[in-house]
N, C-alpha and C positions, 0 to 999 in steps of 0.2 A: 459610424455614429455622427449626427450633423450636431453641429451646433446653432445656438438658436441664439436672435439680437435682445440684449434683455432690454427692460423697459427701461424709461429714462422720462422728463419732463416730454411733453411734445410740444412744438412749435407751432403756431398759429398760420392754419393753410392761407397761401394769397389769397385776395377774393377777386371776387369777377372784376376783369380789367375793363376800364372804357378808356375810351382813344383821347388824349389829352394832345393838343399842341405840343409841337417841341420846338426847343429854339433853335436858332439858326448858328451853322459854327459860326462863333469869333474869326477876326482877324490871326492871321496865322494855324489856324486848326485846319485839318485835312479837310479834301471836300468832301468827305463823307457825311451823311447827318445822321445822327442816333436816332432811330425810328423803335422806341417801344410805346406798347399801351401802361397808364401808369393808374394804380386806382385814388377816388378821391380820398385826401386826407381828413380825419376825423379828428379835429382839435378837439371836441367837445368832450372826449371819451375821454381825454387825459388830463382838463382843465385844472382839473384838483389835486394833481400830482405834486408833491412836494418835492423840492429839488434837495438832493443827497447834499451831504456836508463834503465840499471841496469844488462844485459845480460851480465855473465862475462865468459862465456863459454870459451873454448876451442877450441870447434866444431867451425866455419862458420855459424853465424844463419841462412844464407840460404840450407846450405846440412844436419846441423840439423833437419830444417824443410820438406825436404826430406826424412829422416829416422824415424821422426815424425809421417810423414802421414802415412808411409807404417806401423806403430806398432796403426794407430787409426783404420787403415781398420784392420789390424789382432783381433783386441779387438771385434770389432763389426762381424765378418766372423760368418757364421755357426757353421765352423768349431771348434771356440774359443768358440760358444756358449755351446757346447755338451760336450764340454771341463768343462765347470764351471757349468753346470748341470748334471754333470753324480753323479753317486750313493755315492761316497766319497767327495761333494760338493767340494764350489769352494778353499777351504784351498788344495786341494788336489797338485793344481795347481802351489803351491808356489813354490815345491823343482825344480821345472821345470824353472822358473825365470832365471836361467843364462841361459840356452839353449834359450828361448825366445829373452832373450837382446843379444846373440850373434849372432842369426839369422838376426835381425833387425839392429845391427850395422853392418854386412856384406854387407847389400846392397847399404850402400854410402862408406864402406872401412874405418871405422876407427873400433877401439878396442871397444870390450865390455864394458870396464872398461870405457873410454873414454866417450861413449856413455851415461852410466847410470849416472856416475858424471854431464855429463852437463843436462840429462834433469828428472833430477829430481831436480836441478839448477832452472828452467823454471814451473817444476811443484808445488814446494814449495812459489813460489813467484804468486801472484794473478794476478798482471799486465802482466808478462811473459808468466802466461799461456793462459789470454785471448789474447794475441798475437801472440799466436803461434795457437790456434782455430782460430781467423779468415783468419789466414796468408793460415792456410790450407784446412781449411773448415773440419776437423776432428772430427767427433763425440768426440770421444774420450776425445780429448783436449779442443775441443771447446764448451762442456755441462758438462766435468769430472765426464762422468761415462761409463761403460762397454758395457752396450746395447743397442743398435740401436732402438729397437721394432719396431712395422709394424704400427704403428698409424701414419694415415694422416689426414692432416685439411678434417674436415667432417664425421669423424671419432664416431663411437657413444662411448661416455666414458665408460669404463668399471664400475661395479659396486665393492666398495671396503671396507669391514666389519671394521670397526668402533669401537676400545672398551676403555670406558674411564679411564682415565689412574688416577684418582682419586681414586678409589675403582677398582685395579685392579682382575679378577677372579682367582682365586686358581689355574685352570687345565686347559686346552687347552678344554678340553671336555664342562665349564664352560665359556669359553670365545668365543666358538664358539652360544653357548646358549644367551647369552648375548649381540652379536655383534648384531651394529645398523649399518642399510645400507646407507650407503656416500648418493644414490641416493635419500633420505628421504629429505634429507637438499634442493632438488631443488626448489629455489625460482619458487611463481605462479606467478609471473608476468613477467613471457619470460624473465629475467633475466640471463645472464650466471652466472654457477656455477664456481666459483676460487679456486681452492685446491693448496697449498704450503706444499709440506710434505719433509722432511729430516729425520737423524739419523746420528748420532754421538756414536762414540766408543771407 
């Protein structure tokens, strides 16, 4: 019996990227440069937005929310993707963070600095951030986490190795011996299966 992904809100697909400038590292950053395409920001669509009670931002919650969106489509992009799964995982990614935020606050025109102070302002606060997810429809913002994935309602669940954390195994070699399959647990009586999984660090 498969199980299927039930519906839930959906997120707003990136749209077609054009090639923006990126800036150059700082002083002290790797010599790598962050080379993505980023799309342009639409202040206009949010102009009207009222900023939630608690928002002491700097920014305009509405042009915030503008340079919001365009850093929820960059997280989810391919591009971002190959980025956080290439061979040196996604730590690799960090010394690149000012390039990232300065890219993202270039396209509604304010400062880097400006930029990260108010929305991690929004991102530390729970209310802040689910209103600025719905405000924008952003993955990103609006589920707070990095990947998109391809699952849609209808979807057959994937299966996902199980190991109990009681007696945990010695080796990865032991734990992969040991793991019990998620799909074991499906109720027989047509019942949907409910998984709630996190991690904390």
């Amino acid at each position: 019996m498969a199980t299927t992904v039930g519906a839930r809100d959906s997120a707003t697909e990136p749209s077609s990227a054009t090639a923006a400038p990126v800036p150059p590292p700082t002083k002290g950053s790797p010599l790598k440069t962050l080379n993505l395409s980023v799309s342009p920001a639409e202040p206009a669509k949010y102009q009207h937005a009222v900023a939630p009670d608690g928002y002491e931002g700097s920014i305009p919650w509405g042009l915030l929310a503008a340079a919001a969106k365009v850093e929820s489509d960059l997280w989810v992009s391919d591009e971002m993707q190959v980025l956080l799964e290439g061979d040196d995982g996604p730590m690799a990614f960090v010394p690149l963070m000012p390039q990232f935020h300065a890219l993202v606050a270039s396209t509604v025109g304010v400062s880097p600095e400006e930029y990260v102070k108010c929305i991690t302002h929004v991102k530390r606060n729970t209310a802040l951030r689910v209103a600025m997810g719905e405000l924008t429809q952003g993955a990103y913002f609006k589920y707070n986490h990095a990947r998109q994935g391809d699952l849609t309602v209808g979807s057959t669940a994937p299966d996902v190795p199980l190991v109990h954390l009681k007696e945990p195994p010695a080796s990865c070699a032991e734990q992969a011996k040991s793991a019990t399959s998620l799909l074991k647990f499906l109720p027989k009586d047509g019942r949907p299966l409910v998984v709630m999984a996190g991690s904390y660090t």
